[in-house]
C-alpha positions in Angstrom: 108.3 138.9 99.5 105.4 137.2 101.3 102.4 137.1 100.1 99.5 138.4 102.8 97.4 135.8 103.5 93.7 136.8 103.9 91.5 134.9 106.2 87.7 134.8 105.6 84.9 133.0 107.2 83.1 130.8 104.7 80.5 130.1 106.9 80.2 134.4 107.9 77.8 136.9 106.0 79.8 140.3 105.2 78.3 143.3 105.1 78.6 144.5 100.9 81.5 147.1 101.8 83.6 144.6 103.7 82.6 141.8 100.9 83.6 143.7 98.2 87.1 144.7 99.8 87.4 140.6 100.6 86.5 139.9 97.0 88.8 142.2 95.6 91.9 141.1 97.8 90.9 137.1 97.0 91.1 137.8 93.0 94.3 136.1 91.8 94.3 136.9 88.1 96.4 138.9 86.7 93.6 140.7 84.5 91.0 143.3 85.7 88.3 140.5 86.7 85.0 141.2 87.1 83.4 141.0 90.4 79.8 138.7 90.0 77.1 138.6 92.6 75.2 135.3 92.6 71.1 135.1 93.7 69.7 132.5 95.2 65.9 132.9 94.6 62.8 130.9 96.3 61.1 130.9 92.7 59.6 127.4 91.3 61.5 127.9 88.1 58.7 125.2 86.3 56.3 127.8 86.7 56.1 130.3 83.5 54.9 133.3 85.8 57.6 133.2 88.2 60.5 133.7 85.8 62.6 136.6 86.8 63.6 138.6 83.8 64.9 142.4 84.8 66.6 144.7 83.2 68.8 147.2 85.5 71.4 150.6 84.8 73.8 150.1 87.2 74.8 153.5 88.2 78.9 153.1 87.1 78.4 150.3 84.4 80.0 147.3 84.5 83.4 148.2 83.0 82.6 146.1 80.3 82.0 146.8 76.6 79.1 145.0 74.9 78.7 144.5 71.3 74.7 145.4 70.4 72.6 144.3 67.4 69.5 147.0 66.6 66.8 145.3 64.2 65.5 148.2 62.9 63.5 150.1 60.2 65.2 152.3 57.6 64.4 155.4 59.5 66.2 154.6 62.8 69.0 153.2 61.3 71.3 156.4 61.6 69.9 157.3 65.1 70.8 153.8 66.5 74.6 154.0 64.7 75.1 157.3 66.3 74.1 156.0 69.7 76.9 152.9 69.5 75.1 150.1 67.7 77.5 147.9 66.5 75.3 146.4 63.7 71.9 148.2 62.7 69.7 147.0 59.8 66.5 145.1 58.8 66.4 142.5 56.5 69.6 142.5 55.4 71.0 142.2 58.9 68.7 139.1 59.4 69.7 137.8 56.4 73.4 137.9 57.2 72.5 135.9 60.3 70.4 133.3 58.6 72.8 132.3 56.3 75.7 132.8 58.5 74.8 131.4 61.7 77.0 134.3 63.3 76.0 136.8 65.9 78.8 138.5 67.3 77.2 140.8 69.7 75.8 140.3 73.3 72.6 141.8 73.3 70.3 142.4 70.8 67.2 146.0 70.5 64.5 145.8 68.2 61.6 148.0 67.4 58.1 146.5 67.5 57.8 146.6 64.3 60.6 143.9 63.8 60.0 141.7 65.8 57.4 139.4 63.0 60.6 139.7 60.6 62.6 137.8 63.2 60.4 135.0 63.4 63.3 133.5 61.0 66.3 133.9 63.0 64.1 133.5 66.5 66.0 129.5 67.2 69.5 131.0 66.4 68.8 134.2 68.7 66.9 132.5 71.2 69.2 129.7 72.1 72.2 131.8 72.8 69.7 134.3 74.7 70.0 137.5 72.4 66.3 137.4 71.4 64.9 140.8 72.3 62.4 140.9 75.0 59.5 143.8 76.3 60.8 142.5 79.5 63.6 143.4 79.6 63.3 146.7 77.9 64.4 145.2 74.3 61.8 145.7 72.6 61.2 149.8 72.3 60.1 152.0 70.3 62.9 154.1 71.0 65.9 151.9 70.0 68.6 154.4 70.0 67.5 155.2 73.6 68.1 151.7 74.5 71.7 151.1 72.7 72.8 154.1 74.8 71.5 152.8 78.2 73.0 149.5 77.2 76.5 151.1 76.0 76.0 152.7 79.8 76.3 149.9 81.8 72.7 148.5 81.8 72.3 144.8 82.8 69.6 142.3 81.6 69.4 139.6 83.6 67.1 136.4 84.0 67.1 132.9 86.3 68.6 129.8 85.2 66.9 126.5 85.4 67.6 126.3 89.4 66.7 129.6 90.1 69.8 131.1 90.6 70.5 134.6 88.9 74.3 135.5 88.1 75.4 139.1 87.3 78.7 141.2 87.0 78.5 144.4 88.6 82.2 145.8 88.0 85.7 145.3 88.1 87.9 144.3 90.3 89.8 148.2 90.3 86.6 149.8 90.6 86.1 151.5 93.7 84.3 149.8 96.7 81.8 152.8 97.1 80.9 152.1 93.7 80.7 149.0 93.3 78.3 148.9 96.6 76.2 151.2 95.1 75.7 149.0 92.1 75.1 146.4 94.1 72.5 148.4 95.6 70.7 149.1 92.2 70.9 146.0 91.7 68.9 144.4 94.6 66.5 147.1 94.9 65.6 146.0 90.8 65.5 142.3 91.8 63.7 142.6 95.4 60.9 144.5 92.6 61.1 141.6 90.3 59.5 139.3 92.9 56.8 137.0 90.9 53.2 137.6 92.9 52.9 134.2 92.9 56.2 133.3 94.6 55.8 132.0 98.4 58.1 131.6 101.2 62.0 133.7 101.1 62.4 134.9 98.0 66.1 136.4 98.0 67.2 133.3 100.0 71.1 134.2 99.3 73.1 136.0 98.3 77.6 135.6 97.9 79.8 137.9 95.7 83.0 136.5 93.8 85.9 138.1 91.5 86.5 136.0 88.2 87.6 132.4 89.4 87.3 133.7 93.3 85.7 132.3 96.5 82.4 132.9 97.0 81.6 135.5 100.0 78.7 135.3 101.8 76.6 138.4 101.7 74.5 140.2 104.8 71.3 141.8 103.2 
């Protein structure tokens, strides 16, 4: 049987339906793969004030499942369990971690309140980028709120060092509708995120891969 060869213009920018169809028809692997979009923002990256650090619920998740960490008091220990934390605690969570070195999870919640008690783990957390953030929604009052969002489908996401921003919106057997309208959710919430202090284009492109595919130019 011969395999269909599908043509695509590098050099072309698709519309999101069309470049989500391409996308799915270039992935070659024989899992699910996830489908990423890639940002190219006009942001001076040495500039503290024109980081971009969003958070965003993608209206049909990302068809992934995300191990979370709530840093919590006593009191909202059984509220966060119930909601799908995968670890809850206080000190004796940030103990474990201290002494262990291990963080199995992706994304880390904690309550106000916690946040001086973490001071001690703050280098292991903060260099594998799980140290909860106001900005993007990680710091909350109302933990258990966030672990559900989170469990949903919602996204943090902030720049790298070149100013590029990297985020998977779905899998590959999603369905293109929704995996446009995520894409949709998604560049609303960064188009919001523009610094005020950022001149010139800000989203200055934007492509859309599968796991290990080619890039494909998007039309915005």
């Amino acid at each position: 049987m011969k395999k269909e060869i599908i043509e695509f213009d590098k050099n072309k920018a698709y519309p999101i339906a069309e470049a989500v169809e391409l996308a799915k028809k270039l992935s070659k692997t024989k899992f699910d793969a996830s489908l990423e979009v890639h940002f190219r923002l006009g942001i001076d990256t040495k500039k503290g004030e024109q980081q971009v650090r969003l958070a965003v619920s993608l209206p049909h998740g990302t068809g992934k499942t995300i191990k979370v960490a709530a840093f919590v008091t006593p009191d909202k220990e059984k509220e966060v369990r119930e909601a799908g934390a995968d670890y809850a605690g206080g000190e004796e969570l940030i103990n474990e971690i201290k002494k262990t070195e291990k963080t199995d999870f992706q994304v880390a919640v904690a309550e106000p309140a916690m946040m001086k008690n973490l001071a001690v783990i703050a280098k292991i957390l903060g260099t594998r980028g799980l140290m909860p953030s106001p900005k993007n929604e990680t710091v909350t009052p109302n933990p258990a709120k966030a672990v559900l969002e989170l469990k949903k489908g919602k996204v943090s996401l902030k720049n790298d060092d070149t100013g590029n921003v990297h985020v998977a919106i779905g899998k590959v057997s999603f369905d293109t509708e929704k995996l446009a309208q995520n894409f949709e959710t998604l560049l609303e919430a960064v188009k919001k995120a523009k610094p005020a202090t950022s001149k010139g284009i800000y989203i200055k492109k934007v492509s859309i891969s599968s796991t290990m595919g080619p890039g494909i130019k998007l039309a915005l």
